[in-house]
Backbone as JSON Lines, residues from 0, in Angstrom:
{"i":0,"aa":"X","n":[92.22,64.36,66.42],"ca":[91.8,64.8,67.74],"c":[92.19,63.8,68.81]}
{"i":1,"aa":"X","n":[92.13,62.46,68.63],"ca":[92.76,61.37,69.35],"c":[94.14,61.45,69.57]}
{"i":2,"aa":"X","n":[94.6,62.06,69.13],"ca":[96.36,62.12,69.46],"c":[96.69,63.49,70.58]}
{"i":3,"aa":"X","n":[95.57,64.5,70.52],"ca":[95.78,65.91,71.19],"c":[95.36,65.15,72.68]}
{"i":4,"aa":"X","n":[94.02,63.99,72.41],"ca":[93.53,63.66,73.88],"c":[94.94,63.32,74.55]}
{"i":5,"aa":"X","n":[95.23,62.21,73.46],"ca":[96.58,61.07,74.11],"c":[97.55,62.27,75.22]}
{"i":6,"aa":"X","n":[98.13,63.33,74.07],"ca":[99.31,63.89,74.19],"c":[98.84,64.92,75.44]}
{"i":7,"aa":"X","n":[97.9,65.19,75.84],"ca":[97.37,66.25,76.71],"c":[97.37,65.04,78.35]}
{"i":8,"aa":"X","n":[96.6,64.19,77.91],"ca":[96.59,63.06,78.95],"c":[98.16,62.8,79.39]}
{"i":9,"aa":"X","n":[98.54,62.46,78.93],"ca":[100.52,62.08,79.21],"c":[100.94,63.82,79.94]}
{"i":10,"aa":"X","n":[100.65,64.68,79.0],"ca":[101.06,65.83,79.89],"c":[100.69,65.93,81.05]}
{"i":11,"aa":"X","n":[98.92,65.5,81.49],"ca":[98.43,65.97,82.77],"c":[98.79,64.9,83.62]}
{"i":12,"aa":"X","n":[99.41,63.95,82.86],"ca":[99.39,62.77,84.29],"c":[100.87,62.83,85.24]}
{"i":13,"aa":"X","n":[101.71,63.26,84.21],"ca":[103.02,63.73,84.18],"c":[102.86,65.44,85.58]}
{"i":14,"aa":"X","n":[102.14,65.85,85.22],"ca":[102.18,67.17,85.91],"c":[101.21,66.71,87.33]}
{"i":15,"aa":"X","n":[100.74,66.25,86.83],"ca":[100.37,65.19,88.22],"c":[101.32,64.68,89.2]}
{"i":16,"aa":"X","n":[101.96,63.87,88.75],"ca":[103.16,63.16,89.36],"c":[103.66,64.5,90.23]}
{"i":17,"aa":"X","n":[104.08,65.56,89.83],"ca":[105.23,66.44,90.13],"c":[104.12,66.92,91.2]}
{"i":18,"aa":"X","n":[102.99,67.33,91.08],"ca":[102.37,67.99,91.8],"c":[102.27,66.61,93.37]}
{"i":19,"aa":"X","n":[101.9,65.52,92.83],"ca":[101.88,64.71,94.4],"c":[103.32,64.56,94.85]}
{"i":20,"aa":"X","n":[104.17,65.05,93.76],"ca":[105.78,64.63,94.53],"c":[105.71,65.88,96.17]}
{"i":21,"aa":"X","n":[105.22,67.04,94.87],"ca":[105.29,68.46,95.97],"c":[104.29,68.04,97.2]}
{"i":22,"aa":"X","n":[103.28,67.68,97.06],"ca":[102.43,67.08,98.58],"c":[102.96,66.54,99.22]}
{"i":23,"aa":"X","n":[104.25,65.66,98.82],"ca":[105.04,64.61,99.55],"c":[105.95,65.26,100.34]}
{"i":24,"aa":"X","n":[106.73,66.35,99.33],"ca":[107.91,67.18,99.91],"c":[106.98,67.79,101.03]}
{"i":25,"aa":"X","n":[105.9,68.51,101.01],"ca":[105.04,69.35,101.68],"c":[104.9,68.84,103.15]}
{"i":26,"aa":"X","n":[104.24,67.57,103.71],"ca":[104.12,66.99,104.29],"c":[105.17,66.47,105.29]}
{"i":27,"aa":"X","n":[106.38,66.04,104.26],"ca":[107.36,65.77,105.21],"c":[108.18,66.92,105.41]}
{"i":28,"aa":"X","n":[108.16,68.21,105.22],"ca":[108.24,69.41,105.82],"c":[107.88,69.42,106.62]}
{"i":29,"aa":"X","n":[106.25,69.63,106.83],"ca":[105.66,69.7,108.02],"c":[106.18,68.71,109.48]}
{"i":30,"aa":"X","n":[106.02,67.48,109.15],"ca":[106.32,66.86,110.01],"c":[107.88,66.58,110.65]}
{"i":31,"aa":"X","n":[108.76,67.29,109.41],"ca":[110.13,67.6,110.17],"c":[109.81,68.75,111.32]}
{"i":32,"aa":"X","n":[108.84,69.71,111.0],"ca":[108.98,71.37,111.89],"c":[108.5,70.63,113.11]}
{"i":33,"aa":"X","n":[107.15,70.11,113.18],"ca":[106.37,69.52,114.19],"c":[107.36,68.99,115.32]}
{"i":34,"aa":"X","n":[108.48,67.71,114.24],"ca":[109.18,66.77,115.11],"c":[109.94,67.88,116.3]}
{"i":35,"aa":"X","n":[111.08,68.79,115.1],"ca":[111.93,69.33,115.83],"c":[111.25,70.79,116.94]}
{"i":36,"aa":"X","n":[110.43,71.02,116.61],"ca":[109.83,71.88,117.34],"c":[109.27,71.46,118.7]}
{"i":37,"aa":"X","n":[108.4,70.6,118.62],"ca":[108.57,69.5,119.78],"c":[109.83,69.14,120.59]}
{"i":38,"aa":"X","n":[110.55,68.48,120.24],"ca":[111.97,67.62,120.61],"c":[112.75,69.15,121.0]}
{"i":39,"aa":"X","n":[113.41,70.08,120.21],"ca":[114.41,71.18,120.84],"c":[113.48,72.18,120.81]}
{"i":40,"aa":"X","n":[112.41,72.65,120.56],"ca":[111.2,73.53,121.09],"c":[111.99,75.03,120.2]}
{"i":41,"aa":"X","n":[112.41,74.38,118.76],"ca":[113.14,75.31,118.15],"c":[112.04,74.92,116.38]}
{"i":42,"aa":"X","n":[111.64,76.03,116.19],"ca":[110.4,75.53,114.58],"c":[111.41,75.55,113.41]}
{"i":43,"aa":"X","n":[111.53,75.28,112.35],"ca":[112.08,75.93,111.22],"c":[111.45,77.1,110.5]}
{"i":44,"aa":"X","n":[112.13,77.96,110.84],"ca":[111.64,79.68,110.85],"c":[111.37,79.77,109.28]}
{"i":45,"aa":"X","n":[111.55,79.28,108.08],"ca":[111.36,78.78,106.84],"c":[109.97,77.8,106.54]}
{"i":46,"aa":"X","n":[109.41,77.3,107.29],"ca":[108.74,76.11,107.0],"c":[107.73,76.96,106.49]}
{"i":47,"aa":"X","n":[106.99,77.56,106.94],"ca":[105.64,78.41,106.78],"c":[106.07,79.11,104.76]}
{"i":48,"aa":"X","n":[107.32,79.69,104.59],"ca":[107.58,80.11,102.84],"c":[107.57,78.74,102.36]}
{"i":49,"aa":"X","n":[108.46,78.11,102.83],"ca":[108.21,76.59,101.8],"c":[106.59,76.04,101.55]}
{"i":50,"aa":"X","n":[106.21,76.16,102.93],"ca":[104.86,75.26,102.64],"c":[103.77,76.53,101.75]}
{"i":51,"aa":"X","n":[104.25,77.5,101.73],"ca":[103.21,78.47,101.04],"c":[103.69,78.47,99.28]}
{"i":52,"aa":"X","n":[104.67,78.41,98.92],"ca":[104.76,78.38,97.57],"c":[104.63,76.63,97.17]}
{"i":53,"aa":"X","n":[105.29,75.63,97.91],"ca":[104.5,74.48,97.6],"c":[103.01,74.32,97.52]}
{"i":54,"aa":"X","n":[102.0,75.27,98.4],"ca":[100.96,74.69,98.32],"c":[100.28,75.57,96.31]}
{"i":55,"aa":"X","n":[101.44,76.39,96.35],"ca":[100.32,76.6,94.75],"c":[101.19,75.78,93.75]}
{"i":56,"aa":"X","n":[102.08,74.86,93.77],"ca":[102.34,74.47,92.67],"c":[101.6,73.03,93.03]}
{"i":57,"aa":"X","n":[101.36,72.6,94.38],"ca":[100.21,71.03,94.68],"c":[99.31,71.24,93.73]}
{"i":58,"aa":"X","n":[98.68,72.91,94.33],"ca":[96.93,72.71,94.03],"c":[96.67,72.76,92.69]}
{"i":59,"aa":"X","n":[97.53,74.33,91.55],"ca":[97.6,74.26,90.23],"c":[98.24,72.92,89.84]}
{"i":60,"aa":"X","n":[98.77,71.7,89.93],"ca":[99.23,70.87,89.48],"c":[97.75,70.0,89.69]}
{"i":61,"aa":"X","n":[97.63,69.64,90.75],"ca":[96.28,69.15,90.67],"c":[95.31,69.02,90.06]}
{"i":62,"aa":"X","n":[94.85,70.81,90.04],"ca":[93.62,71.25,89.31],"c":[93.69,70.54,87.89]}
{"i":63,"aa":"X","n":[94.91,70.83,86.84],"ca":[95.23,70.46,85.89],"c":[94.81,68.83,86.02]}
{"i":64,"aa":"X","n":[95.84,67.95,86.63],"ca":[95.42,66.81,86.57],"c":[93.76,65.97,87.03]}
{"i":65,"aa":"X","n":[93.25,66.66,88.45],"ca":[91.8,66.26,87.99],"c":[90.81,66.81,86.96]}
{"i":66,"aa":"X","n":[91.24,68.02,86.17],"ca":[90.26,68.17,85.1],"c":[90.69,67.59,83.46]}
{"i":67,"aa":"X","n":[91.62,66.55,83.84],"ca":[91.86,65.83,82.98],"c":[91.29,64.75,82.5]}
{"i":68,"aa":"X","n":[91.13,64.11,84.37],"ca":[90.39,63.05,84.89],"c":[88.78,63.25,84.61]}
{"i":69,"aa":"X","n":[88.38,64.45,84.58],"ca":[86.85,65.37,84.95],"c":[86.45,64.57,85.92]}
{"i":70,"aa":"X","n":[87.7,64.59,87.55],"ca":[86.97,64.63,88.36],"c":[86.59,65.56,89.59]}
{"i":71,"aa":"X","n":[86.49,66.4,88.34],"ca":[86.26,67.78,89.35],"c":[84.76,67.47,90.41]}
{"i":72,"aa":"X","n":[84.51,68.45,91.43],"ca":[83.82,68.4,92.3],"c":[82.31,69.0,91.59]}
{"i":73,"aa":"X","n":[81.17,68.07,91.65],"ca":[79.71,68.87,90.87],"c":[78.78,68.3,91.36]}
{"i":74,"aa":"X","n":[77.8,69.1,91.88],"ca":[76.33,68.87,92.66],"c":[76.02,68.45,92.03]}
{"i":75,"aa":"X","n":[74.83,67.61,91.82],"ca":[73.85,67.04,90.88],"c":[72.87,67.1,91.34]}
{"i":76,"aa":"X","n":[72.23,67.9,92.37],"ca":[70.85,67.39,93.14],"c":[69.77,68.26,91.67]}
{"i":77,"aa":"X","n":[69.63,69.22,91.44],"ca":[69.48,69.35,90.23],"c":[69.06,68.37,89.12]}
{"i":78,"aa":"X","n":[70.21,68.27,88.69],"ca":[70.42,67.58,87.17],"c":[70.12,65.81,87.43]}
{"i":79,"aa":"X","n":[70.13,65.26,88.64],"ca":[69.73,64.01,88.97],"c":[68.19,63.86,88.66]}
{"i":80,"aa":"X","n":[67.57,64.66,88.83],"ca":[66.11,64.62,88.59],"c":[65.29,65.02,87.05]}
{"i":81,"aa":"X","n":[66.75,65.39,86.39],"ca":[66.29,65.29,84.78],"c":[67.91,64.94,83.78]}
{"i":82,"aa":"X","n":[68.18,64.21,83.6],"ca":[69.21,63.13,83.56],"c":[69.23,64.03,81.56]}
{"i":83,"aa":"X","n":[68.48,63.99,81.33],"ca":[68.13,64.35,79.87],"c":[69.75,65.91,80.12]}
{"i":84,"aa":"X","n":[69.29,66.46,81.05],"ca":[70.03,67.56,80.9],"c":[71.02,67.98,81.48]}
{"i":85,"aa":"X","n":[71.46,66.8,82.17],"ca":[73.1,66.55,82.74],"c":[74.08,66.87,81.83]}
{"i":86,"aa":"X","n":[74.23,66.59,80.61],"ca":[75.0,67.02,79.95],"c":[74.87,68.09,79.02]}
{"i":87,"aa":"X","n":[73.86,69.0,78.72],"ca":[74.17,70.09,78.19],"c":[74.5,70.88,79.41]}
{"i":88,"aa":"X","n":[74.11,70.52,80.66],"ca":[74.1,71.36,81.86],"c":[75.84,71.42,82.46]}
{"i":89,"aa":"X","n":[76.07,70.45,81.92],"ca":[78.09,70.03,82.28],"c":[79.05,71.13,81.04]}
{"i":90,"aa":"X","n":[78.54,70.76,79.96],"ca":[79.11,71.7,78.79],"c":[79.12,73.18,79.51]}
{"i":91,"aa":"X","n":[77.58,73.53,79.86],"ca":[77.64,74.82,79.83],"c":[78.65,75.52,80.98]}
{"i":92,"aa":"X","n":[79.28,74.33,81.9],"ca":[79.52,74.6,83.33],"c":[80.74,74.78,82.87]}
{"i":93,"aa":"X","n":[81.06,73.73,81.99],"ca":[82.34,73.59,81.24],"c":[83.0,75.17,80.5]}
{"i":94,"aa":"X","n":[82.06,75.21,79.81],"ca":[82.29,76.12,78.69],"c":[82.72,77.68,80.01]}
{"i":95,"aa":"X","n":[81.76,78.2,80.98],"ca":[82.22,79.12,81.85],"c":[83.37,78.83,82.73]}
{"i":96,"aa":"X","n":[83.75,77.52,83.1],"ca":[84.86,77.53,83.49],"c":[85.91,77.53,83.51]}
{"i":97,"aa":"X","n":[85.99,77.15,81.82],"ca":[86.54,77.57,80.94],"c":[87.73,78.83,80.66]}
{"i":98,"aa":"X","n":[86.55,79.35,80.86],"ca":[86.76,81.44,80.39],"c":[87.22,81.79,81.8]}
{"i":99,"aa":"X","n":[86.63,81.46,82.68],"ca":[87.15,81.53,84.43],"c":[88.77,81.55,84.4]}
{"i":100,"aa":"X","n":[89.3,80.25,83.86],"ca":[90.13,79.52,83.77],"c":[91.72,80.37,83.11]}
{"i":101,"aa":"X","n":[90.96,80.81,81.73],"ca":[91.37,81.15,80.73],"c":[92.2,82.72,81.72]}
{"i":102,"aa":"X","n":[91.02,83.22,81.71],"ca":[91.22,84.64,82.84],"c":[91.98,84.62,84.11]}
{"i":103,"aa":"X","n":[92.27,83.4,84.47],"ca":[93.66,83.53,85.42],"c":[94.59,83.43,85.29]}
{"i":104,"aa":"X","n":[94.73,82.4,84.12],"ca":[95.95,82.39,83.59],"c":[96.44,83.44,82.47]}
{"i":105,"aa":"X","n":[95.45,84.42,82.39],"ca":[96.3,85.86,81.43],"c":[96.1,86.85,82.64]}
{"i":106,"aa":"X","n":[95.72,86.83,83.73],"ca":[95.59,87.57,85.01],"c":[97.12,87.32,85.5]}
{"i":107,"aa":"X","n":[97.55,86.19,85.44],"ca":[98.43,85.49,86.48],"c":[99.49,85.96,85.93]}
{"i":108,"aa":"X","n":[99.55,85.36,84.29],"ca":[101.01,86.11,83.63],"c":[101.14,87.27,83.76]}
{"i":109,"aa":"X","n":[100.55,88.68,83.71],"ca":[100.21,89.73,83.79],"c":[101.04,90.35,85.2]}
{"i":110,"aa":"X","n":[100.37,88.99,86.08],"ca":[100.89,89.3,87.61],"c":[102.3,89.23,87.83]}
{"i":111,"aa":"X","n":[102.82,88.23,86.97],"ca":[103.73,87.49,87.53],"c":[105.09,88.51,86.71]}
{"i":112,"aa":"X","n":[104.68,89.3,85.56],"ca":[105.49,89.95,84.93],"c":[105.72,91.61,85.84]}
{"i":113,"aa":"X","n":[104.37,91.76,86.68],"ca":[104.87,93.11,87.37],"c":[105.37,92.3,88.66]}
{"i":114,"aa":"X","n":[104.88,91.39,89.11],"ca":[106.18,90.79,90.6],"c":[107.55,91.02,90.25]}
{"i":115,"aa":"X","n":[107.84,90.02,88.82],"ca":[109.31,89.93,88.54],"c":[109.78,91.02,88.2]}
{"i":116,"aa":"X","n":[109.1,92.33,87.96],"ca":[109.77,93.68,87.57],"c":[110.08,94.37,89.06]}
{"i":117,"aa":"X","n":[109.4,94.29,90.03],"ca":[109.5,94.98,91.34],"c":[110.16,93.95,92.03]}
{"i":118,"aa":"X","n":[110.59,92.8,92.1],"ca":[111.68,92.09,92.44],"c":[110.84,91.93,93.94]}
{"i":119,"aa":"X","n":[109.94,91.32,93.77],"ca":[109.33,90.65,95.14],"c":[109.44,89.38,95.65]}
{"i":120,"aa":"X","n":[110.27,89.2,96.75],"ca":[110.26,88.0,97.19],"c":[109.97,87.67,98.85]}
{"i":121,"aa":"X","n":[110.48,86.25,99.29],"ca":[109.66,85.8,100.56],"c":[110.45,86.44,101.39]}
{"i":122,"aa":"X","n":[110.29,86.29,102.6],"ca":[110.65,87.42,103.8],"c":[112.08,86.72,103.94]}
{"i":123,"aa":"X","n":[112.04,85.36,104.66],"ca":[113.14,84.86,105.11],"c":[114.11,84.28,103.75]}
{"i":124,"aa":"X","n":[113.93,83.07,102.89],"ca":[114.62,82.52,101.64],"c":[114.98,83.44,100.69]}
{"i":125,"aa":"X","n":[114.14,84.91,100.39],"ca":[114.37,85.64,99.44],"c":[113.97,84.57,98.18]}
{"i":126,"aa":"X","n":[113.03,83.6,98.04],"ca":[112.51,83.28,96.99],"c":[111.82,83.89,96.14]}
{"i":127,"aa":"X","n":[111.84,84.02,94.91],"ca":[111.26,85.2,93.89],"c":[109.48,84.12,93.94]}
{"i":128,"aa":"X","n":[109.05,85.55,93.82],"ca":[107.12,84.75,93.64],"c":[107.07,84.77,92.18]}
{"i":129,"aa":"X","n":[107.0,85.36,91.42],"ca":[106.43,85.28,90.27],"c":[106.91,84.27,89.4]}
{"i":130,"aa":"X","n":[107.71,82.75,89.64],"ca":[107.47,81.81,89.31],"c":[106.36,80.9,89.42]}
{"i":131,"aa":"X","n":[105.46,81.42,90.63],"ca":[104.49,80.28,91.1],"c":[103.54,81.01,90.67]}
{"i":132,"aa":"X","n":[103.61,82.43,90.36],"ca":[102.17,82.9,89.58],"c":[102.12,82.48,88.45]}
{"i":133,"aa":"X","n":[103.71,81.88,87.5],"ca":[103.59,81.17,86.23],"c":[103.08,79.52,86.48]}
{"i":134,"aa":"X","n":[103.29,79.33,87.72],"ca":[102.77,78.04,87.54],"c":[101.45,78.06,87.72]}
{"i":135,"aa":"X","n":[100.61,78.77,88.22],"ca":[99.53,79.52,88.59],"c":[99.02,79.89,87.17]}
{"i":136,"aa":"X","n":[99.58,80.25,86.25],"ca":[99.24,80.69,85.08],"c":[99.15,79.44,84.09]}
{"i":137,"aa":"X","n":[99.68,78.56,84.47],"ca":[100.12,77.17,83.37],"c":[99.37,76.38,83.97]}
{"i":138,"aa":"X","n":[98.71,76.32,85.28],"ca":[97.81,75.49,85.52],"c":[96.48,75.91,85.07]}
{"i":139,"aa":"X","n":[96.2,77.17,85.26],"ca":[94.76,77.66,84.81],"c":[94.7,77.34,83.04]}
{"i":140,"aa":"X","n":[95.78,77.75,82.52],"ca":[95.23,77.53,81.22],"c":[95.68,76.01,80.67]}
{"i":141,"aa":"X","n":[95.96,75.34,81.28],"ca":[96.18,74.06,80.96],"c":[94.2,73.37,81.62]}
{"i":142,"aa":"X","n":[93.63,73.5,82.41],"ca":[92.71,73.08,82.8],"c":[91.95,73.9,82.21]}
{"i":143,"aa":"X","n":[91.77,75.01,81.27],"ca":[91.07,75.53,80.81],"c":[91.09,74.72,78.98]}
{"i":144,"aa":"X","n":[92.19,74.68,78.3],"ca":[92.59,73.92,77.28],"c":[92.06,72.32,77.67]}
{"i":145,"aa":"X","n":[92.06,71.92,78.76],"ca":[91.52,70.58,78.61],"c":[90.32,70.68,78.88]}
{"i":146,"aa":"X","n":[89.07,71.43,79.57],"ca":[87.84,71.48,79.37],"c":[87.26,71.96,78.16]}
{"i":147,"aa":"X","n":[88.3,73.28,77.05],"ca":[87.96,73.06,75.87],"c":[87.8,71.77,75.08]}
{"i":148,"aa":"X","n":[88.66,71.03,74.59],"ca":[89.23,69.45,74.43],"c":[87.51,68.95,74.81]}
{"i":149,"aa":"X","n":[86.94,69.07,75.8],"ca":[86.0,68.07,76.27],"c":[84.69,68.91,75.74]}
{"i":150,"aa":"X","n":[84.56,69.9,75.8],"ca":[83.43,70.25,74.87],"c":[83.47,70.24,73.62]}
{"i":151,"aa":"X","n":[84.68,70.15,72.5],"ca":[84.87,69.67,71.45],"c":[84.42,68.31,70.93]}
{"i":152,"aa":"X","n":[85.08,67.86,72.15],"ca":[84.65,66.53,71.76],"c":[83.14,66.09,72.01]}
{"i":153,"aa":"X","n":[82.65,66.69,73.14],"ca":[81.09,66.62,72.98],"c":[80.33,66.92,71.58]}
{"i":154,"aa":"X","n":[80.85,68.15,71.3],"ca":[80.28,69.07,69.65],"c":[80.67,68.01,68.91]}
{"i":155,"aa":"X","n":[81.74,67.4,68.64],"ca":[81.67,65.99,67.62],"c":[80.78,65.12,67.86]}
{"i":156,"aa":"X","n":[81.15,64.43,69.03],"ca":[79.87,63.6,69.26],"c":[78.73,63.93,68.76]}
{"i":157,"aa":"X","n":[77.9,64.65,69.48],"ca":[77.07,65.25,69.04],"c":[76.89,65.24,67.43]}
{"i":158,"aa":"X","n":[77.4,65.4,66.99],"ca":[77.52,65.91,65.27],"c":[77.39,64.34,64.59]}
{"i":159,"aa":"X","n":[77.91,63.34,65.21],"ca":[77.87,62.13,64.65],"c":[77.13,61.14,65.26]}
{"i":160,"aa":"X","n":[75.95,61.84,66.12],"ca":[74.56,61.01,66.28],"c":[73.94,61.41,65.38]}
């Protein structure tokens, strides 16, 4: 089970990388349109498709890499006041988000196989979408496979107190 953590960790940190490269590309998009739009009062009539299919391969790249980290976003006002049950209360959050997870990414492939059959793409680039619903699909079940991973490993734990 120590080698699936290792090998899953190297994957998400890796898909990480690519995902802050795309924030990087993202950003200095933006601030090229801003510059030249300003300066010759001319936008890049493109910027708005780029920055829309970059922003789902950022966020699914992300998602993946902070639920690697588990530093996903979680209230505690709750569970702060009985500490005993922070962690069956995380499993269980786990375990539904799981299935959440699981369900977008067989939603997404699903999606992404009737886009690529009706040949849908962006207005201006003619970029095909149903690549980013696969990345859309590979992020959900990659963050769904690594919150499995973490309730497993709880159920061991567990098993060897």
């Amino acid at each position: 089970m120590n080698s699936v953590n290792k090998i899953l960790e190297l994957v998400s940190r890796r898909i990480g990388d690519m995902g802050l490269v795309t924030l990087m590309a993202m950003v200095l998009l933006v601030v090229v349109d801003v510059v030249i739009r300003r300066l010759f009062n001319s936008p890049l009539s493109f910027s708005f498709e780029l920055i829309e299919v970059f922003l789902v391969v950022c966020v699914f790249f992300a998602l993946t890499y902070t639920t690697s980290l588990q530093r996903h976003i979680s209230v505690n006002v709750l569970t702060s006041r009985f500490p005993e049950a922070q962690r069956i209360i995380d499993i269980v959050t786990d375990f539904i988000s799981m299935v959440v997870f699981a369900l977008i990414g067989w939603q997404s492939i699903l999606q992404a196989a009737f886009i690529r059959d009706i040949g849908k793409v962006t207005g201006i680039l003619g970029i095909p979408y149903y690549p980013f619903l696969y990345v859309v699909a590979f992020g959900s079940i990659m963050a769904g496979i690594l919150l499995l991973i973490n309730i497993i490993n709880f159920v061991i734990g567990a098993f060897k107190k």
